[in-house]
TIMIKE-220964 format. One record per residue (C-alpha): x, y, z; residue in three letters. Coordinates in steps of 0.2 Angstrom, whole numbers, plus 2048, in hexadecimal, padded with zeros to 3 digits. Layout:
BEGIN
XYZALA;...
END
This chain:
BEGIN
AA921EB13UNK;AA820EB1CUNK;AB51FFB15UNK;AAE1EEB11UNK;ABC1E2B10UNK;AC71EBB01UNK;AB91F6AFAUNK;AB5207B00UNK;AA620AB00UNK;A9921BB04UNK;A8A21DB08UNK;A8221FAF8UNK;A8B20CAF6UNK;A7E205B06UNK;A6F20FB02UNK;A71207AEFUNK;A721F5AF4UNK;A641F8B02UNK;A5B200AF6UNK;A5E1EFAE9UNK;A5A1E3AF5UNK;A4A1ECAFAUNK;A431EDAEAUNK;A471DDAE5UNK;A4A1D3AF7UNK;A531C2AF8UNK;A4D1B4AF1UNK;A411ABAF8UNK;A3F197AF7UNK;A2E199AEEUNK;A381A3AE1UNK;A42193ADDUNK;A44189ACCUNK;A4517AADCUNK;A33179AE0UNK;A2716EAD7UNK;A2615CAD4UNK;A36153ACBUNK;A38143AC3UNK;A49137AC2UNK;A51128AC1UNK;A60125ACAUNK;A6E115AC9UNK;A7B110AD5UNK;A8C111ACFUNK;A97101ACCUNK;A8C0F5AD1UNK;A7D0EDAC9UNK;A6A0F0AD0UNK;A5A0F8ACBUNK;A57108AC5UNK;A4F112AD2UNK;A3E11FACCUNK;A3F12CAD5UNK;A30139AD8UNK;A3314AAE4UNK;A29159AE8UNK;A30169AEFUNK;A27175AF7UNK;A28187AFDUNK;A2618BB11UNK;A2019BB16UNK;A3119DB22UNK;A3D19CB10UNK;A4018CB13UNK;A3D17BB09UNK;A3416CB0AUNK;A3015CB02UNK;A2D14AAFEUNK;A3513CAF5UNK;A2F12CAEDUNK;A3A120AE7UNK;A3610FADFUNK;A3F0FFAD9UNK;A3A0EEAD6UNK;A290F3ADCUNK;A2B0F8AEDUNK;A2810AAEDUNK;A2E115AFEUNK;A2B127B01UNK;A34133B0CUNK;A33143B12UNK;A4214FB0DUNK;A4E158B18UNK;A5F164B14UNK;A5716AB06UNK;A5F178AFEUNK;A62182AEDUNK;A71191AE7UNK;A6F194AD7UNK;A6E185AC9UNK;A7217AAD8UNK;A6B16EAE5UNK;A6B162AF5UNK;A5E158AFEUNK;A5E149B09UNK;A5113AB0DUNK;A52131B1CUNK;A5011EB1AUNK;A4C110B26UNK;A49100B1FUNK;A4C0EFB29UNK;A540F6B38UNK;A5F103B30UNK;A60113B2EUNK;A6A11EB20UNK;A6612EB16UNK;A6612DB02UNK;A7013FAFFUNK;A6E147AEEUNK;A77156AE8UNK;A7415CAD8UNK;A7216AAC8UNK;A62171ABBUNK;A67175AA9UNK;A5B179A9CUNK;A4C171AAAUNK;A56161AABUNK;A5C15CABDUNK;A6C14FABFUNK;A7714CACCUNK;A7D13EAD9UNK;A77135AE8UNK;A7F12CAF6UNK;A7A11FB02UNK;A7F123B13UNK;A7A117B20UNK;A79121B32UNK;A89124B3AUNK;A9511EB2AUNK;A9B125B1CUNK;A92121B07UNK;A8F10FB04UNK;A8910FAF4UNK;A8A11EAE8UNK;A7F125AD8UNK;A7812EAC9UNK;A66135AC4UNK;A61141ABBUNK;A51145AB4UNK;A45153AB1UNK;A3515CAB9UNK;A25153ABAUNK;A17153AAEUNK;A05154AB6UNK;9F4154AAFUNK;9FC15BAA0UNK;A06169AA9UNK;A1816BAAFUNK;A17169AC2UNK;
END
């Protein structure tokens, strides 16, 4: 018998978890509740402003990996991003947006969870280099299009 930490454990033990995990694999990114197109609003935190719309889509790479893009719009200027950092365990999940706008650069960070197909969470504002500058809310749901969840 082989020890693993505190548990001992025989060779029946590794052939039924290699057996398990080759029936049933890992999962893979396009398995994930993640991918598809949401919709949110977020709000900064202490501070008034505009509500920001928010619109991403999450797709699958072949490699296990995700990617996407993101479009957020307040007071009619509209800016879309391409994601980075995304990532997903369990009911709960990360992305980041790279912004430049007028000669600076940040990333918008969001972390958040899905409940019952609703997504909600927080965002920073981190300009490059420094710590959050402005702080946040959204929440929101998955997209509706031509008639179909997306």
């Amino acid at each position: 018998m082989a020890r693993i930490g505190r548990i001992r454990v025989g060779l029946a033990g590794f052939v039924a978890v290699a057996a398990m995990v080759v029936s049933h694999g890992p999962l893979h990114a396009q398995d994930s509740w993640l991918v598809g197109t949401w919709e949110a609003t977020a709000e900064a935190t202490g501070m008034p402003g505009p509500t920001i719309a928010m619109t991403w889509t999450i797709e699958a790479a072949e490699d296990g990996t995700f990617t996407g893009s993101w479009t957020g719009e307040a007071e009619g200027t509209s800016y879309t991003r391409e994601m980075s950092d995304i990532s997903v365990d369990g009911d709960t999940f990360g992305f980041t947006v790279r912004i430049e706008d007028q000669g600076q650069v940040g990333s918008f960070v969001f972390e958040g969870t899905v409940a019952e197909g609703e997504v909600s969470g927080t965002f920073e504002v981190r300009p490059e280099g420094m710590p959050a500058v402005i702080t946040g809310s959204f929440s929101g749901g998955r997209a509706e299009v031509d008639g179909a969840w997306r």
